[in-house]
N, CA, C and O atoms as a Tinker XYZ file with bonds, in Angstrom:
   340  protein
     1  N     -3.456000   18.065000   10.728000    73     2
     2  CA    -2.086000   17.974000   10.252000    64     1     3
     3  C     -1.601000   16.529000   10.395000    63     2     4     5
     4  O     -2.079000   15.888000   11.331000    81     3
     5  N     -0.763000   15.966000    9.635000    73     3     6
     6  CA    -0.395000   14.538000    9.494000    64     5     7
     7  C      0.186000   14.506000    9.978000    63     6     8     9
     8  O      0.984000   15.436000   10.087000    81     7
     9  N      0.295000   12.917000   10.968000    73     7    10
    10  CA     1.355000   12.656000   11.985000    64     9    11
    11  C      2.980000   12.077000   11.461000    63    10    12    13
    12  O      2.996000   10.910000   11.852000    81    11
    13  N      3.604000   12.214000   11.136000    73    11    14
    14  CA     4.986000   11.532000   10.790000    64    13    15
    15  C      4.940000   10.408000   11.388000    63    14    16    17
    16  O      4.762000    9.327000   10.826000    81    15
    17  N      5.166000   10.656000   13.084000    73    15    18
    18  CA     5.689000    9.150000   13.902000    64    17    19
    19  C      4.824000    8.238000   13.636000    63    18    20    21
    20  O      5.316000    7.129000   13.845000    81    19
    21  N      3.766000    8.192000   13.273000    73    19    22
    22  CA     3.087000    7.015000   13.009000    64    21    23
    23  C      3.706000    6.192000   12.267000    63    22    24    25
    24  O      4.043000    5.115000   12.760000    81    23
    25  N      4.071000    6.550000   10.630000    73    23    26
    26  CA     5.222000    5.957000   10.165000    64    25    27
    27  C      6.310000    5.463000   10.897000    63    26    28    29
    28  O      6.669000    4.325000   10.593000    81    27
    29  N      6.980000    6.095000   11.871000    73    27    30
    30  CA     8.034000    5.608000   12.223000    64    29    31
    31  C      7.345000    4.690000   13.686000    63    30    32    33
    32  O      7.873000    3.585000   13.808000    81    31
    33  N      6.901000    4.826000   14.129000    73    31    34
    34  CA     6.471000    3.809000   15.130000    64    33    35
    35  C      6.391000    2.782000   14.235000    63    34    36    37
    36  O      7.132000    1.868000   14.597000    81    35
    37  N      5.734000    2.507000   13.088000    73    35    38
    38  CA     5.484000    1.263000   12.347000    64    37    39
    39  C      6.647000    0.365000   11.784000    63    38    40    41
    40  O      6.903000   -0.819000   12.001000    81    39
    41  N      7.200000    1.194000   11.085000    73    39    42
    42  CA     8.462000    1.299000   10.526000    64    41    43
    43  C      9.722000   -0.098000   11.606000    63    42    44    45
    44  O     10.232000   -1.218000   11.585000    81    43
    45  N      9.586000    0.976000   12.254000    73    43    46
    46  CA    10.715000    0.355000   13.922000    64    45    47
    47  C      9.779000   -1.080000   14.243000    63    46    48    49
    48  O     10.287000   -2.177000   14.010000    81    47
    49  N      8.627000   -0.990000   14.697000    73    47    50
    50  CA     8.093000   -2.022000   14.981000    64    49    51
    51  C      8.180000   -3.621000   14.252000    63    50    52    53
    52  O      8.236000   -4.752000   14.734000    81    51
    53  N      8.159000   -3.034000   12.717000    73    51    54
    54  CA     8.731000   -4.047000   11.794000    64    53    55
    55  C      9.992000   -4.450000   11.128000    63    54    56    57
    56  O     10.086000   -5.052000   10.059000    81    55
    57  N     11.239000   -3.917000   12.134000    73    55    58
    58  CA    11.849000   -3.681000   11.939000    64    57    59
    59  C     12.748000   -3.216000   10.794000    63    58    60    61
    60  O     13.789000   -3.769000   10.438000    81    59
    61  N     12.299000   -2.327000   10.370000    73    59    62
    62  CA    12.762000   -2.202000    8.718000    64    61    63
    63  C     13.487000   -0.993000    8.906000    63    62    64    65
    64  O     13.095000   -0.027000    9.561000    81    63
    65  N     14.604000   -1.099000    8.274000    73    63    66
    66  CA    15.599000    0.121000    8.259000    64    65    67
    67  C     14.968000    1.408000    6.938000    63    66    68    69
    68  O     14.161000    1.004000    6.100000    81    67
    69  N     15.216000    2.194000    6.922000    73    67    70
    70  CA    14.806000    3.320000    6.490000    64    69    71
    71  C     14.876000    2.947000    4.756000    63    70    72    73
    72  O     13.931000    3.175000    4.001000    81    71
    73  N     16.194000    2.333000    4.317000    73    71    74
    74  CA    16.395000    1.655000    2.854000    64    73    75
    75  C     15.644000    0.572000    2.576000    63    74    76    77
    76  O     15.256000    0.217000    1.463000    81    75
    77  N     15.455000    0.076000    3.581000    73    75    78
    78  CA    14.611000   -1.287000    3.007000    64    77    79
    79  C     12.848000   -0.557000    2.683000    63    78    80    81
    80  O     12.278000   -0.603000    1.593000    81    79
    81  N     12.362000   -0.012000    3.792000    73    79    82
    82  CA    11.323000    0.462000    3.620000    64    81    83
    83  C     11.217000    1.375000    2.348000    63    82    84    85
    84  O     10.317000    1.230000    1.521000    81    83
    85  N     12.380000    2.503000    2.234000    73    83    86
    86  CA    12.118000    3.303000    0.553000    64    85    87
    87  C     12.589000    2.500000   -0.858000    63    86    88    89
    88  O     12.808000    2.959000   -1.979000    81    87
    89  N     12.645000    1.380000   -0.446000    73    87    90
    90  CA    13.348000    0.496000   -2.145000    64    89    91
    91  C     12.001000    0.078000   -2.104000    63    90    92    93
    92  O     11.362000    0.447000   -3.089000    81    91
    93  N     11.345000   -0.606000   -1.235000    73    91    94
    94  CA     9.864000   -1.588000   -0.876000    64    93    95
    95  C      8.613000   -0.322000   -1.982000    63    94    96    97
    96  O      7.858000   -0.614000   -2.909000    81    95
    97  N      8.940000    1.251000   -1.227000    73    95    98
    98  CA     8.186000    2.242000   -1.975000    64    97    99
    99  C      8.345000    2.626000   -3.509000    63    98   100   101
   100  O      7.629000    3.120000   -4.380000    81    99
   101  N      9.897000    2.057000   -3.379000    73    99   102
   102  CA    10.299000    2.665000   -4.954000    64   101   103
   103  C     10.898000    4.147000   -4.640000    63   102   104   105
   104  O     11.081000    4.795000   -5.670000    81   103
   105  N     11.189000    4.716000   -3.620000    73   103   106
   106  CA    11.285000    6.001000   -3.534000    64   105   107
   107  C     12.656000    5.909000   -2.667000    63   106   108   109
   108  O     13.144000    4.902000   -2.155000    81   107
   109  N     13.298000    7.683000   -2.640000    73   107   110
   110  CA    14.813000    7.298000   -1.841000    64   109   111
   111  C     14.519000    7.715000   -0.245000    63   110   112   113
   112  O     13.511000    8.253000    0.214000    81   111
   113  N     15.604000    7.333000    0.374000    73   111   114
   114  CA    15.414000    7.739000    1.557000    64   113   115
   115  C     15.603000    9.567000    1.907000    63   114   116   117
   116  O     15.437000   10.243000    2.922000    81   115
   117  N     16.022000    9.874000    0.513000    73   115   118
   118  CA    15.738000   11.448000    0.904000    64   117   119
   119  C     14.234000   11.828000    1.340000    63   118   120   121
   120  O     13.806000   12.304000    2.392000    81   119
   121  N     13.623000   11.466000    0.209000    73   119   122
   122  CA    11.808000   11.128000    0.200000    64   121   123
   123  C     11.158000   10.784000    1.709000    63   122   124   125
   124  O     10.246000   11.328000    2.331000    81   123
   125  N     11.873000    9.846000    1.970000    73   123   126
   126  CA    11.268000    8.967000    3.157000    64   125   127
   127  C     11.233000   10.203000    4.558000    63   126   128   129
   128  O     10.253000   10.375000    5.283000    81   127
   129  N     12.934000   11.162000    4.704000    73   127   130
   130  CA    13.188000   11.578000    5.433000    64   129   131
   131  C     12.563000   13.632000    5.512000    63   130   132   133
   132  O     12.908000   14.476000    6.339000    81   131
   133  N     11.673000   13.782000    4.402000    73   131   134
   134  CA    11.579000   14.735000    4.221000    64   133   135
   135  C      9.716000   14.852000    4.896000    63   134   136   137
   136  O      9.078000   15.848000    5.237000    81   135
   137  N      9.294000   13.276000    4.865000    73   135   138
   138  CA     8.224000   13.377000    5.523000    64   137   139
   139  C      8.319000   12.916000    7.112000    63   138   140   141
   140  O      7.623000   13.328000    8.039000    81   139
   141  N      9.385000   11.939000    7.151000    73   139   142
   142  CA     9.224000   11.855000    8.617000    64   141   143
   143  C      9.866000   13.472000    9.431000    63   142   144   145
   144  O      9.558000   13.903000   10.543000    81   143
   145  N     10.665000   13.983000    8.577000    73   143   146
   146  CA    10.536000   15.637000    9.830000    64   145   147
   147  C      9.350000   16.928000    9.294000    63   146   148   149
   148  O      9.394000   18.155000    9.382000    81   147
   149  N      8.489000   16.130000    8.813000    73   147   150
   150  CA     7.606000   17.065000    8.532000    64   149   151
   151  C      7.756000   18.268000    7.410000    63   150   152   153
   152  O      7.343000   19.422000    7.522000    81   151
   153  N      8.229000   17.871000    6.664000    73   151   154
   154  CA     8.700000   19.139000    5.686000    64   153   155
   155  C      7.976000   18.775000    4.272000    63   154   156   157
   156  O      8.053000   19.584000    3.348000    81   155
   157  N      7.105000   17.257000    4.080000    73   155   158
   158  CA     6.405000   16.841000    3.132000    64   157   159
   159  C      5.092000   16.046000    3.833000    63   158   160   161
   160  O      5.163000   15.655000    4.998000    81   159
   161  N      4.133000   15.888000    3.177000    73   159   162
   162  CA     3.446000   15.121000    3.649000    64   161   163
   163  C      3.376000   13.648000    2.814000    63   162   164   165
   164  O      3.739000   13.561000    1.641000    81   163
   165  N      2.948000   12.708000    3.455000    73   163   166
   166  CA     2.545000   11.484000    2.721000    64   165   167
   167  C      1.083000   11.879000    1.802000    63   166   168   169
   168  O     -0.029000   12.191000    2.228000    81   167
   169  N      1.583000   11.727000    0.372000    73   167   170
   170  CA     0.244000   11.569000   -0.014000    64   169   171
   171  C     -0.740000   10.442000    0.170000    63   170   172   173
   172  O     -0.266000    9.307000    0.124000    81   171
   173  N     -2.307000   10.605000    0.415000    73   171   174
   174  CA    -2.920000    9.644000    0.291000    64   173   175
   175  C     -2.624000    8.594000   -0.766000    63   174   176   177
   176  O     -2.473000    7.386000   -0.584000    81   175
   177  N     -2.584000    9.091000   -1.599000    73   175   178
   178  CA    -2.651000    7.551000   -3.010000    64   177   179
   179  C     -1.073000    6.687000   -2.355000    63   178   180   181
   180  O     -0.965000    5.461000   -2.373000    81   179
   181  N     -0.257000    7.388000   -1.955000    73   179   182
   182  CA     0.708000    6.097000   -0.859000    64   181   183
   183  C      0.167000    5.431000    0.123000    63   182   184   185
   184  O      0.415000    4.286000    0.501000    81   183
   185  N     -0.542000    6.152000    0.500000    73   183   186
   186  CA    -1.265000    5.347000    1.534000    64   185   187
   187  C     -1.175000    3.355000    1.548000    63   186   188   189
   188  O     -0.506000    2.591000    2.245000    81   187
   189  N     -2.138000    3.113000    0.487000    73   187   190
   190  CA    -2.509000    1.662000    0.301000    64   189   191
   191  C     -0.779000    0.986000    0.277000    63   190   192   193
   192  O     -0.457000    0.197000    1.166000    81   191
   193  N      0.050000    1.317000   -0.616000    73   191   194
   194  CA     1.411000    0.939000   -0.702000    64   193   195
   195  C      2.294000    0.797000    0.194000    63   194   196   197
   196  O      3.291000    0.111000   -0.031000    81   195
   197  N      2.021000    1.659000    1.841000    73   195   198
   198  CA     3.019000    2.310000    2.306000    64   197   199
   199  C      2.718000    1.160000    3.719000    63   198   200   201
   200  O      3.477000    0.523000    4.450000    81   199
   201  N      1.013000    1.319000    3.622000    73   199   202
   202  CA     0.141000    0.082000    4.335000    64   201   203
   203  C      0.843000   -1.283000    3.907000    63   202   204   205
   204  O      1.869000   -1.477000    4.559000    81   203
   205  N      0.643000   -1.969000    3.266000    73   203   206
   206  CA     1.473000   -3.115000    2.315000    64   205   207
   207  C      2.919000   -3.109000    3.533000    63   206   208   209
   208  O      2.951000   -3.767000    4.573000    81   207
   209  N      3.821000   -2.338000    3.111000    73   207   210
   210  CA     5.329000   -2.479000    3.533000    64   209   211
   211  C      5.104000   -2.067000    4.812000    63   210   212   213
   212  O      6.216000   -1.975000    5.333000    81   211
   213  N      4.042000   -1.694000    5.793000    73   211   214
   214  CA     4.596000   -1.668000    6.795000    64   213   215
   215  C      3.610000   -2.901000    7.710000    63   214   216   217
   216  O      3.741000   -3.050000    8.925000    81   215
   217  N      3.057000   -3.359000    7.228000    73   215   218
   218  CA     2.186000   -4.597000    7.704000    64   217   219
   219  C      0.777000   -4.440000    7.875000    63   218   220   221
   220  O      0.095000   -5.420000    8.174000    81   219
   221  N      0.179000   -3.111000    7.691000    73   219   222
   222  CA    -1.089000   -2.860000    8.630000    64   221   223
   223  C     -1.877000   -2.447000    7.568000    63   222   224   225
   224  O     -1.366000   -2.070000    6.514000    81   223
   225  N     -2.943000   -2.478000    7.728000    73   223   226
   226  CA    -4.424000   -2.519000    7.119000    64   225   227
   227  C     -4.522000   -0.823000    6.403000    63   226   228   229
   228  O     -4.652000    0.025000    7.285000    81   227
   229  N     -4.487000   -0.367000    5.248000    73   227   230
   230  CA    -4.429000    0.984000    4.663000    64   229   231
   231  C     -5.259000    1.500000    5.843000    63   230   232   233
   232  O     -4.647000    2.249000    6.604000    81   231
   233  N     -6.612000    1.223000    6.154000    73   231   234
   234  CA    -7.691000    2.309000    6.951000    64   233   235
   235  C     -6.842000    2.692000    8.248000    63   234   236   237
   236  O     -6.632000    3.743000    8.854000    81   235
   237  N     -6.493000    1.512000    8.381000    73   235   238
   238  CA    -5.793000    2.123000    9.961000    64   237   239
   239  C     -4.603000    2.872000   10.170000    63   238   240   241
   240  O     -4.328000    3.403000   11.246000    81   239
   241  N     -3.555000    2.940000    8.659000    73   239   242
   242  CA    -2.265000    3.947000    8.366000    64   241   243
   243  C     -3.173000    5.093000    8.086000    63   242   244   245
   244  O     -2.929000    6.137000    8.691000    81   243
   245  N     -4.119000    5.065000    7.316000    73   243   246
   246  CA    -4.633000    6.267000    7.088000    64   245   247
   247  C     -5.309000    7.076000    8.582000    63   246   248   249
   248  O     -5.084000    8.282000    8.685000    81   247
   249  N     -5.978000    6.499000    9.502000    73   247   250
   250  CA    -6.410000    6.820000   10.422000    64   249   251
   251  C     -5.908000    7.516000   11.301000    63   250   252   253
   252  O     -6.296000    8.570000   11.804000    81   251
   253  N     -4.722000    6.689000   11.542000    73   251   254
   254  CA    -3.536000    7.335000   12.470000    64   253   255
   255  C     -2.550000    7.857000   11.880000    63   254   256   257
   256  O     -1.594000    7.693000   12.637000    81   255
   257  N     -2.154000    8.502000   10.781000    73   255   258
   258  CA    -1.549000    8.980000    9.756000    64   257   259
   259  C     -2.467000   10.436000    9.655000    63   258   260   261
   260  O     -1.866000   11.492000    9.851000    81   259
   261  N     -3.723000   10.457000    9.389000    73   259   262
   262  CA    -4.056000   11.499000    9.827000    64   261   263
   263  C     -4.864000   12.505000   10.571000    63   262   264   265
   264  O     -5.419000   13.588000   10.386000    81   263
   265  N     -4.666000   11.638000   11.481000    73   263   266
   266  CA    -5.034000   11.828000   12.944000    64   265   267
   267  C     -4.521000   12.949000   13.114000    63   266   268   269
   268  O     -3.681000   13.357000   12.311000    81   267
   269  N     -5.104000   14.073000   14.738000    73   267   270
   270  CA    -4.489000   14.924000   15.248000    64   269   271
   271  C     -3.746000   14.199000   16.034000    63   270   272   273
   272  O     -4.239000   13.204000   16.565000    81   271
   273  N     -2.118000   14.638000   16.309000    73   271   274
   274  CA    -1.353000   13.788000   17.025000    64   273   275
   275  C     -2.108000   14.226000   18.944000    63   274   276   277
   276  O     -2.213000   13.308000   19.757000    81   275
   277  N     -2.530000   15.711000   19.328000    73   275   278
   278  CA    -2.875000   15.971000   20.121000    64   277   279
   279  C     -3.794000   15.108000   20.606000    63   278   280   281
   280  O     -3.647000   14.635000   21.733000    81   279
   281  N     -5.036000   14.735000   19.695000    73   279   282
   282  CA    -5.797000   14.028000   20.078000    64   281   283
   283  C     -5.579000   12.683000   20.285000    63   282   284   285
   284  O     -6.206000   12.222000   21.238000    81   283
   285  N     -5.021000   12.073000   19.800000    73   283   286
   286  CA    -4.858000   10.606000   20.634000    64   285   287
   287  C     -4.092000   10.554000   22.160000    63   286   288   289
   288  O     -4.273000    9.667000   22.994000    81   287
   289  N     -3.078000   11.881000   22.328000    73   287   290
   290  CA    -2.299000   12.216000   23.587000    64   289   291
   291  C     -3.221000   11.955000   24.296000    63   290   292   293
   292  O     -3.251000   10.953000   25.011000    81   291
   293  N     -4.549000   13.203000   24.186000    73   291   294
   294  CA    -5.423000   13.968000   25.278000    64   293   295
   295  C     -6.480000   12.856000   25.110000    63   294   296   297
   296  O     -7.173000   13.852000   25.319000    81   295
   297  N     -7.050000   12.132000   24.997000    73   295   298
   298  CA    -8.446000   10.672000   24.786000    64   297   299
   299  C     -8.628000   10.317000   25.737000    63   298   300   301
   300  O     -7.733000   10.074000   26.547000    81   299
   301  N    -10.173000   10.132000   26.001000    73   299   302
   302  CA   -10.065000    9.579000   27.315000    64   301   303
   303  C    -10.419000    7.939000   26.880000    63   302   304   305
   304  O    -11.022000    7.446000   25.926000    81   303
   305  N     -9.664000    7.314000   28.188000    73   303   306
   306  CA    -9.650000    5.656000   28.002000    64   305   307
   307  C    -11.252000    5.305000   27.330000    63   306   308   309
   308  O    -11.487000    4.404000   26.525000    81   307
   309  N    -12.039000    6.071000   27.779000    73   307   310
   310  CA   -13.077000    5.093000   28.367000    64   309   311
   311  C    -13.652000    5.559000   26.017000    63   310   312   313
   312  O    -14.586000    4.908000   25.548000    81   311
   313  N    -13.351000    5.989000   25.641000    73   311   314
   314  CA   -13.534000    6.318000   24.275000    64   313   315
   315  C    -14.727000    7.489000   24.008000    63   314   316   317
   316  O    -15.536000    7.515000   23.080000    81   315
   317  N    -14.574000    8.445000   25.118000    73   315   318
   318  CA   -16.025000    9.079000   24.650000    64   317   319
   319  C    -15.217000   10.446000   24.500000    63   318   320   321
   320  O    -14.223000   10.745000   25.162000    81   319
   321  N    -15.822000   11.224000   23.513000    73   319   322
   322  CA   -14.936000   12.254000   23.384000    64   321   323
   323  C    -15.900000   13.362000   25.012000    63   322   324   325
   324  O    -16.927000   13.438000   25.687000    81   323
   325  N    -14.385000   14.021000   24.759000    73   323   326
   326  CA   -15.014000   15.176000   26.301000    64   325   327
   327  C    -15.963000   16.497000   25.817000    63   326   328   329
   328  O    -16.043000   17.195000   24.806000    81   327
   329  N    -16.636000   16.426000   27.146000    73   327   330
   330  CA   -17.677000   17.410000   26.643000    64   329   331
   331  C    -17.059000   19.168000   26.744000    63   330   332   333
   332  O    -16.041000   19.522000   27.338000    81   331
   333  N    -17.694000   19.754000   26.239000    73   331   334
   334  CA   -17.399000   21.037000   25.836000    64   333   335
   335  C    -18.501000   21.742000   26.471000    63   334   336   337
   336  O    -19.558000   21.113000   26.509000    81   335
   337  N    -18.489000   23.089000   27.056000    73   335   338
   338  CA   -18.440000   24.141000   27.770000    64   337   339
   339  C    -19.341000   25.019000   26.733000    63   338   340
   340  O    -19.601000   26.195000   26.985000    81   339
């Protein structure tokens, strides 16, 4: 399932208000706000665009975009996934 806050961690980080970021997309902030509470998803083909306006490399919006949000919580530092039973 796709993470929302990733967007908005990015978003905030670059400081871009919610209008600046959906004029940058071409899209309104209804749009913007219907995926950050989870009620839409980001399509991939935004992806590359959405990468662009928020500073970071498409692979890595996509990565953590659709990531399990659980799984980056639960990771262990050391990067090895945990073993199973």
């Amino acid at each position: 399932m796709p993470n929302p806050h990733v967007l908005e961690k990015y978003r905030l980080k670059r400081k871009l208000s919610v209008k600046q970021l959906t004029e940058r997309m071409g899209k309104t902030p209804g749009w913007y706000s219907k995926i950050k509470h989870g009620h839409f998803h980001l399509p991939s083909y935004h992806i590359p665009k959405m990468a662009e306006v928020l500073g970071i490399r498409p692979d890595v919006l996509a990565k953590e975009y659709f990531s399990e949000s659980k799984l980056e919580e639960t990771s262990s530092s050391d990067g090895e996934e945990p073993q199973t039973a």
